[in-house]
MISELO-379536 format. One line per 3 residues: their letters; for each residue x negated, y negated, z of N, C-alpha, C. Coordinates in pm, 1 decimal. Each point is the difference from the previous one (the first is absolute). Layout:
// residues N
A> X/Y/Z/X/Y/Z/X/Y/Z ~ ...
***
This chain:
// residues 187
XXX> -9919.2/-5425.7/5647.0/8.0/-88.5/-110.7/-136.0/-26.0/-63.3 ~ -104.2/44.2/64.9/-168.8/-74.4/-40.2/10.8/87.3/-101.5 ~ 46.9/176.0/2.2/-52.3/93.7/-154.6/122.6/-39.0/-115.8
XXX> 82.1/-62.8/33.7/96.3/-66.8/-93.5/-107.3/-72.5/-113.8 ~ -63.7/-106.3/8.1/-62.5/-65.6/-92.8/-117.4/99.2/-63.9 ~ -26.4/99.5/94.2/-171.6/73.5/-56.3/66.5/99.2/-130.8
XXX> 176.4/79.5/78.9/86.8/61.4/-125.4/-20.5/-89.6/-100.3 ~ 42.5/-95.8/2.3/71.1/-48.5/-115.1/-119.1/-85.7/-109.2 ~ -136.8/-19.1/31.6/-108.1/-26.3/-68.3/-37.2/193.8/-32.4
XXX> -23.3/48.7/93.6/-27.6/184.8/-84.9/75.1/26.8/-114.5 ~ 170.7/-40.4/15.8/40.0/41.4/-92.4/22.2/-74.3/-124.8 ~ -45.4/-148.2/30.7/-40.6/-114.2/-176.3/-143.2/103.6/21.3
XXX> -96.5/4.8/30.3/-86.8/4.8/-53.8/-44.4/161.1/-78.8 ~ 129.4/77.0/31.9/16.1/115.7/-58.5/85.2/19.2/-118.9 ~ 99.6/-147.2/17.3/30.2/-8.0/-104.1/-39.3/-59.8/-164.7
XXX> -149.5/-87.0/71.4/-74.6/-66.5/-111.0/-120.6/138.9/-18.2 ~ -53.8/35.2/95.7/-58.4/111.9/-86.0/68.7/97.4/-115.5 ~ 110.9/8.9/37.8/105.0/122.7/-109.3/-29.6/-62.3/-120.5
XXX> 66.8/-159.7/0.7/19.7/-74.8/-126.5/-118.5/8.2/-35.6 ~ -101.8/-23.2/56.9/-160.6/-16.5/-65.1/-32.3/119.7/-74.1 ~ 21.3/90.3/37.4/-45.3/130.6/11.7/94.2/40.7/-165.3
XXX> 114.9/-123.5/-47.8/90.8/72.3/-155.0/-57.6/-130.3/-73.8 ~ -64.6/-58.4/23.1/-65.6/-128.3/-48.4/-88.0/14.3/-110.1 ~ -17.4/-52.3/-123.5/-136.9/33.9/-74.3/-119.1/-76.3/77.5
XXX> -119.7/20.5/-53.1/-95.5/-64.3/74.1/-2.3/-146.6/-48.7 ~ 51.6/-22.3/-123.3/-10.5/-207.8/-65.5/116.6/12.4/99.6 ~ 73.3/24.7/78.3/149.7/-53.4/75.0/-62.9/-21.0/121.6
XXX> -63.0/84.1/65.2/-74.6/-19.0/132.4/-117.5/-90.5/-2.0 ~ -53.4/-55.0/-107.7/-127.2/-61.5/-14.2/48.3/-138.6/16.6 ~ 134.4/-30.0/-17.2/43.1/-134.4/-41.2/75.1/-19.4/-183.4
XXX> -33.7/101.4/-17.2/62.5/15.2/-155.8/-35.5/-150.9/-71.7 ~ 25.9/-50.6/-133.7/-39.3/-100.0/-52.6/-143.6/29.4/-98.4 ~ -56.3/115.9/18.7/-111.0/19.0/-107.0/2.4/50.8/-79.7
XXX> -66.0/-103.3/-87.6/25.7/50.8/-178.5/-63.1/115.8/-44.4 ~ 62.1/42.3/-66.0/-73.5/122.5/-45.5/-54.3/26.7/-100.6 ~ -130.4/113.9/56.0/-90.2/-62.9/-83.1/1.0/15.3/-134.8
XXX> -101.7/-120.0/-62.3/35.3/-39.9/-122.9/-42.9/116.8/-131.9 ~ 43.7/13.5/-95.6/-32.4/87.0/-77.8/-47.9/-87.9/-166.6 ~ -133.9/63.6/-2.6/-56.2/-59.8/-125.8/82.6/-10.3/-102.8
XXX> 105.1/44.6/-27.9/111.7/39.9/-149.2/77.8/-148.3/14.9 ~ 47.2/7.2/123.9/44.5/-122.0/40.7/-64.1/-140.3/-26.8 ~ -123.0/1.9/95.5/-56.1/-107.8/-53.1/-79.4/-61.7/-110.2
XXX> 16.6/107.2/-120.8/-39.3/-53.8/-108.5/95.8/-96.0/-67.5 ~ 161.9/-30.4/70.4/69.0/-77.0/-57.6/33.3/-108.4/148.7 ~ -107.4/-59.9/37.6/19.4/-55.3/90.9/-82.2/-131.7/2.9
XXX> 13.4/-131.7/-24.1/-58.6/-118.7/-2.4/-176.0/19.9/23.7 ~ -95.0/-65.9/-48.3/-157.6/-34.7/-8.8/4.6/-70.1/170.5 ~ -64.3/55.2/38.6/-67.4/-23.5/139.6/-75.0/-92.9/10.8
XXX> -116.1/-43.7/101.9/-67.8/-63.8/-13.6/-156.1/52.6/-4.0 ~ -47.9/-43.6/-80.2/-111.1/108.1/-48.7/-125.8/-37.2/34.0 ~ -144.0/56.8/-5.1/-113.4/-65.0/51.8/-154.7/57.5/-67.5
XXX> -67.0/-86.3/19.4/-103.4/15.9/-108.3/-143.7/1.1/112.3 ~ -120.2/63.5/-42.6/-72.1/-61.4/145.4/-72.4/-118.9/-87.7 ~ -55.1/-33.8/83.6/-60.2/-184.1/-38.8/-101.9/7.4/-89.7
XXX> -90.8/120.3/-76.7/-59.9/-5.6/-85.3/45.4/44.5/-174.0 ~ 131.6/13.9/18.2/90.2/58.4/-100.7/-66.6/-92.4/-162.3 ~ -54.5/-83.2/27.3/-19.2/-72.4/-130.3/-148.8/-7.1/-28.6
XXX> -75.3/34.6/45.4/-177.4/27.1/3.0/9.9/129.6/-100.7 ~ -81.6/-66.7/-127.4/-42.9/142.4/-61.6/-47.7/99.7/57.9 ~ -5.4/142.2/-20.2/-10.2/95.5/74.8/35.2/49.0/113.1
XXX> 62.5/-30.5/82.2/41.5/-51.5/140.4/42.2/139.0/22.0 ~ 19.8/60.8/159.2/67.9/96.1/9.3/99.7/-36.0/76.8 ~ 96.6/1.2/-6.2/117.2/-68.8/38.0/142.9/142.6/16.7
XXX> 99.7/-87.9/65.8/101.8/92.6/81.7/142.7/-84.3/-69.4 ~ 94.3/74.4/-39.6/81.5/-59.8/-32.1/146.2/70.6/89.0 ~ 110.1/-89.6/17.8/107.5/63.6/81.6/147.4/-51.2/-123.8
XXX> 67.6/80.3/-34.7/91.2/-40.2/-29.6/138.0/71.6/63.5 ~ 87.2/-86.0/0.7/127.0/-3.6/122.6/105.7/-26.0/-75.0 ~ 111.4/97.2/2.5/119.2/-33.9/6.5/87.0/17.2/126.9
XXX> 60.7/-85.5/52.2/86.1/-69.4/93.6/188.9/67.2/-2.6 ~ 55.0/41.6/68.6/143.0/-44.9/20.6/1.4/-89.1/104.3 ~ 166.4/-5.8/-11.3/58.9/-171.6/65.6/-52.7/78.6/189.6
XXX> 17.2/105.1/6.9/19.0/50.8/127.9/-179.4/19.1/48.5 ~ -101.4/-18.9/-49.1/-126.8/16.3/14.4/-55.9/159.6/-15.1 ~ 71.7/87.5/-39.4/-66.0/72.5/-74.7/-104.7/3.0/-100.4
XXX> -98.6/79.3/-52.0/-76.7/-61.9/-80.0/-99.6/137.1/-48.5 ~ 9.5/-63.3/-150.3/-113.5/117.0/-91.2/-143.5/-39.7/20.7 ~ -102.2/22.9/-12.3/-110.3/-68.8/-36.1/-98.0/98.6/-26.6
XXX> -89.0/-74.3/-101.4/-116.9/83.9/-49.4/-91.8/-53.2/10.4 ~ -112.2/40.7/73.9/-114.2/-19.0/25.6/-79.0/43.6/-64.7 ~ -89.5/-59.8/-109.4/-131.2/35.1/-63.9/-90.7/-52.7/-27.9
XXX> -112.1/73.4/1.5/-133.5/-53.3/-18.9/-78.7/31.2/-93.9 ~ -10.9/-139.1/-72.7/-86.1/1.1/-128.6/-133.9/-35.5/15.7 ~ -102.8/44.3/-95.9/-114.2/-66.2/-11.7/-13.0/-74.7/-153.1
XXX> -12.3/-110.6/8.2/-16.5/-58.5/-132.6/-100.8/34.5/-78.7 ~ -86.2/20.8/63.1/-132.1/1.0/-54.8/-56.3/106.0/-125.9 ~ 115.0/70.3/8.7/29.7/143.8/-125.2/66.9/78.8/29.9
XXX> 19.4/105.4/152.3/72.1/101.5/2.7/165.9/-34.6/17.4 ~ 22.2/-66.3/1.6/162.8/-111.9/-6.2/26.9/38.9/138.8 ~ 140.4/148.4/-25.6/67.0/-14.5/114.5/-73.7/118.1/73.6
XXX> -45.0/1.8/90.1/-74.1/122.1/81.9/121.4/24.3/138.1 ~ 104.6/-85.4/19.4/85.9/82.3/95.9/131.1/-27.3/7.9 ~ 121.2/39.1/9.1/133.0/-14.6/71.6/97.1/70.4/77.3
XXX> 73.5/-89.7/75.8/78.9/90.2/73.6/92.4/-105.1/15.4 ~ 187.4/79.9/-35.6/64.7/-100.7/-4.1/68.2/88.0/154.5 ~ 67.9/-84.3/77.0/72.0/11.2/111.9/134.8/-108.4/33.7
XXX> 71.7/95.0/92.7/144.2/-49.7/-14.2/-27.3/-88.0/186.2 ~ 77.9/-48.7/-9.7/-9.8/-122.8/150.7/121.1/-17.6/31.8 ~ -19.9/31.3/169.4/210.7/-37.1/27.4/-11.5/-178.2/3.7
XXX> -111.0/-103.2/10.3/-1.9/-114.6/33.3/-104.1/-62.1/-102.0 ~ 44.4/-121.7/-51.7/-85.1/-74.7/-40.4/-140.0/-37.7/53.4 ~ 19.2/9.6/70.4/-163.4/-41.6/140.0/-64.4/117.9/-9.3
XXX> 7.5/102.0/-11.9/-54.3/84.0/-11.2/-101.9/39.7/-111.6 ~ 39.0/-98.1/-117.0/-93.2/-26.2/-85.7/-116.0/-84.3/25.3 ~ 51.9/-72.6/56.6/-99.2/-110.4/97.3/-78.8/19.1/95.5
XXX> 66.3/97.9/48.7/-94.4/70.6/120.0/-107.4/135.6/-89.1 ~ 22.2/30.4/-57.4/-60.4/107.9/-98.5/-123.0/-88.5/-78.9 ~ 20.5/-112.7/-52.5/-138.7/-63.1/-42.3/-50.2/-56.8/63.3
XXX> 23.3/-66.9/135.1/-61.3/-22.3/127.7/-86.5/95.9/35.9 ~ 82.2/169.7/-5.2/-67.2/71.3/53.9/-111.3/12.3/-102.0 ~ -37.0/31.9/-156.1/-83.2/21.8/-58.9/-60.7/-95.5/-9.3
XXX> 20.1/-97.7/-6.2/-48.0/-173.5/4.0/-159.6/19.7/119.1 ~ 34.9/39.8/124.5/-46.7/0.4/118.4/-103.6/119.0/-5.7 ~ 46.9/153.4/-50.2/-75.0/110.2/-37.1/-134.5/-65.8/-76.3
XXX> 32.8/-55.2/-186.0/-72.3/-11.0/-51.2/-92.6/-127.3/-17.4 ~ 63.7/-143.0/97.4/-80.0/-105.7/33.4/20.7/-93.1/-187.3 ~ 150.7/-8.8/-38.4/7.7/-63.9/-93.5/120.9/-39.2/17.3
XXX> 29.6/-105.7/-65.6/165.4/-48.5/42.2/70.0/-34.7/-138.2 ~ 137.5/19.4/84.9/104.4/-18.0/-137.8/87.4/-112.2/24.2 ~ 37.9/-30.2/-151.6/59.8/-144.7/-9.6/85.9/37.3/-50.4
XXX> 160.9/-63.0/3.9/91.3/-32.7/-83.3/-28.4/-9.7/-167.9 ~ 52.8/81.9/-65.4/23.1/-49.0/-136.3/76.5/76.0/-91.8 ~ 79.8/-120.0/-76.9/96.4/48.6/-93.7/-1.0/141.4/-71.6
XXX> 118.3/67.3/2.4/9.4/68.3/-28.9/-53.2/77.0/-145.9 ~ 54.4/-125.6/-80.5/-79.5/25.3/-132.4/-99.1/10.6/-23.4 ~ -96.4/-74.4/100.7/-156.5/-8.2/-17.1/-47.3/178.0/84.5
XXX> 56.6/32.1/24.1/-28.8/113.6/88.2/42.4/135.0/-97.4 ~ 85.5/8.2/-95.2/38.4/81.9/-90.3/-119.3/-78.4/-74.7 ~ -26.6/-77.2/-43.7/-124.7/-37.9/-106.3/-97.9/47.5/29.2
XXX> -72.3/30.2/128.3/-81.0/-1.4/45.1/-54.4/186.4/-14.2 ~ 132.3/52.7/34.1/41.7/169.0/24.6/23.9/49.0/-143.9 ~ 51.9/-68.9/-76.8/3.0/24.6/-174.9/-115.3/16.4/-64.5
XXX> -76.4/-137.0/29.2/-168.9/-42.6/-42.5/-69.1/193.2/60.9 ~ -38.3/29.2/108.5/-90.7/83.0/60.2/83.9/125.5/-77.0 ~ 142.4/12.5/-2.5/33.1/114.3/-46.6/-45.1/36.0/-157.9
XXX> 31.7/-111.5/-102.7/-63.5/20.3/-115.3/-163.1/28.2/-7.3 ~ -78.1/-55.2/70.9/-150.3/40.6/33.5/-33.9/126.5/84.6 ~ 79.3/51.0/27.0/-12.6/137.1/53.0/-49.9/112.4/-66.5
XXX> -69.8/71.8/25.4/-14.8/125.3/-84.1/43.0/94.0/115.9 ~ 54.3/119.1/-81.0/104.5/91.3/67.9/-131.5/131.8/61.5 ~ 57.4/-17.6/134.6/172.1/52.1/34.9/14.0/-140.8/115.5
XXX> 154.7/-20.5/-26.9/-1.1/-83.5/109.6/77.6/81.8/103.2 ~ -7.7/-93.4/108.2/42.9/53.8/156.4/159.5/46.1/-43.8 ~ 72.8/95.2/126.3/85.9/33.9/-56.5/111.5/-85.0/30.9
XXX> -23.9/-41.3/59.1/124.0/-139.7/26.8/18.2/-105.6/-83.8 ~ -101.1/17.4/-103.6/29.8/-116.2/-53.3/136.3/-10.5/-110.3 ~ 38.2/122.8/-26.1/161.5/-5.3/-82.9/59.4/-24.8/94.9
XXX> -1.8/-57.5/123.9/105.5/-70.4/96.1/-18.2/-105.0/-4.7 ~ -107.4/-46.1/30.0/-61.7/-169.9/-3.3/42.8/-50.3/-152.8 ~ -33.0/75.9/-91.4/58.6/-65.0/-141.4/169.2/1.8/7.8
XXX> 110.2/104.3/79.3/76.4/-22.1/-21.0/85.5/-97.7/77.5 ~ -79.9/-56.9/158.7/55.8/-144.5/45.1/-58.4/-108.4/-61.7 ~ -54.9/34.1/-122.8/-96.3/-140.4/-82.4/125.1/-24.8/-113.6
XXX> 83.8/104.8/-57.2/36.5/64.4/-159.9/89.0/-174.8/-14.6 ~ 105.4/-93.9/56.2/60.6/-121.8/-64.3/-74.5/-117.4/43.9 ~ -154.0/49.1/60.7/-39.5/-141.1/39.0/-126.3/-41.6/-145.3
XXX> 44.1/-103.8/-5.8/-119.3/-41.6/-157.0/-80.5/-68.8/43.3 ~ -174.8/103.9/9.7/-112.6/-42.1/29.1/-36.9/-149.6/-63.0 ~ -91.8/-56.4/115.4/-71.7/-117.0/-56.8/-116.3/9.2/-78.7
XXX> -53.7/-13.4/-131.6/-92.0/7.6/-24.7/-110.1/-55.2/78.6 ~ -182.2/24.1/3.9/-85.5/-37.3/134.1/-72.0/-77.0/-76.2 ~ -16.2/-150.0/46.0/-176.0/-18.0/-68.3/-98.4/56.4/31.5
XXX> 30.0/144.5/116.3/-209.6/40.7/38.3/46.9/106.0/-95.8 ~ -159.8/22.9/-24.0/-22.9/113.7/-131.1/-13.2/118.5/129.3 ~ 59.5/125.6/-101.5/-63.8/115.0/74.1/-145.2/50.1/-10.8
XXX> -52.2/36.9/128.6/-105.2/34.4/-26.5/-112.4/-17.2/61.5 ~ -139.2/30.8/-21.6/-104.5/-51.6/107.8/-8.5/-150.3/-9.3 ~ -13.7/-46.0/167.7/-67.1/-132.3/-36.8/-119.7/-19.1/-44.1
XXX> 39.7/-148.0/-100.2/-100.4/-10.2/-97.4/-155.9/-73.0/95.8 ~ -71.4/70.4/-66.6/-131.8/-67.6/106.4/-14.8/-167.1/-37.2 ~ -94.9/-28.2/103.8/27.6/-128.9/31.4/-132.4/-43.1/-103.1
XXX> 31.1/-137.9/-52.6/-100.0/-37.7/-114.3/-159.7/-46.6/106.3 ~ -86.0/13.5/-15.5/-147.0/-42.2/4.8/18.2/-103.9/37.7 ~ -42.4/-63.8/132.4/15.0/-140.7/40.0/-207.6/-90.2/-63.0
XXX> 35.6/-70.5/-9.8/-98.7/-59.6/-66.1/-94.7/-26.4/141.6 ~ -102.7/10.9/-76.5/-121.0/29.3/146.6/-28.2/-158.5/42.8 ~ 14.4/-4.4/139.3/-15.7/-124.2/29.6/-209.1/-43.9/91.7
XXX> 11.7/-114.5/34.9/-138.0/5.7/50.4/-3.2/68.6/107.0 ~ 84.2/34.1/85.9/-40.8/76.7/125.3/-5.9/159.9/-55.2 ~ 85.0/33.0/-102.6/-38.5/175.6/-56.3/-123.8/-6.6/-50.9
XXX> -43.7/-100.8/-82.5/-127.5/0.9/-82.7/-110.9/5.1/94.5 ~ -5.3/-85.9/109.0/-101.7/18.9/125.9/-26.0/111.7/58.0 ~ 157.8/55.2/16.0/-71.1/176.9/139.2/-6.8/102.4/-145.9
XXX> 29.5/-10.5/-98.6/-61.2/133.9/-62.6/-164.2/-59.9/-77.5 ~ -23.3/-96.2/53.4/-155.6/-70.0/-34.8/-41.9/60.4/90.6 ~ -10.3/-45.3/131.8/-49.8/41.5/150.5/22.1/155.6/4.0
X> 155.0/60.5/-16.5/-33.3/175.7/-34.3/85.5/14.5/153.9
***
């Protein structure tokens, strides 16, 4: 009777290999994963939450912009680019598809951490304003992604910016006080 029980586990467990073995691999994994997302798709898919890095409003600034579109299921578009204000506008993009929302999050964490600058939350509109502004100041050629990045931008209506494009403006002549007037006396 003891090889009674050892049969009868050999033969479930020959019978779950068979089944495994006609299984797709999402069926054996646990099945439940979305698949992955396709840019065509998510150009008709709700404004994400988008992010700016923290110098986005300093004339000249070289700054990183992310824009995100979202489904209900956390899929997600996003375009990552990097402008320089200061004249050459947009100098980079790359848009990418995400099976998870966090993954956007974890992606500017990760560049966040690479390049020692951080990103903030901000409206969407201000972020198409921002990507509109550098694109009109561009002189060509731009990156080749950017007819993607313009086309998850195409029903969102940019914010106009109060910073001007362009170099920052130098700083005015501070009026010489008695301690400047002393050390270029002394030398």
């Amino acid at each position: 009777m003891a090889d009674t029980p050892n049969k009868r586990r050999a033969k479930r467990l020959a019978k779950k290999k068979k089944r495994r073995s006609t299984m797709s691999r999402a069926a054996r994994d646990g099945g439940g994963a979305a698949a992955p997302p396709s840019f065509k798709a998510g150009l008709t898919w709700p404004v994400g939450d988008c992010y700016l890095t923290s110098n986005w409003d300093k004339p000249g600034a070289a700054i990183q912009a992310v824009f995100v579109r979202s489904h209900d299921d956390g899929r997600s578009v996003a375009a990552f680019v990097d402008l320089d204000r200061s004249g050459p506008g947009v100098t980079g993009a790359r848009v990418v598809t995400l099976h998870a929302a966090e993954a956007v999050v974890a992606e500017c964490a990760r560049i966040s951490e690479e390049e020692d600058i951080a990103f903030h939350g901000a409206p969407a509109t201000v972020v198409a304003g921002v990507l509109t502004d550098a694109h009109e100041n561009t002189s060509p050629p731009l990156p080749d992604a950017w007819s993607r990045v313009a086309a998850l931008m195409a029903d969102v209506q940019p914010d106009a910016l109060d910073v001007p494009f362009g170099p920052a403006p130098d700083e005015p002549d501070r009026p010489s006080g008695l301690l400047d007037r002393l050390f270029r006396f002394l030398g």
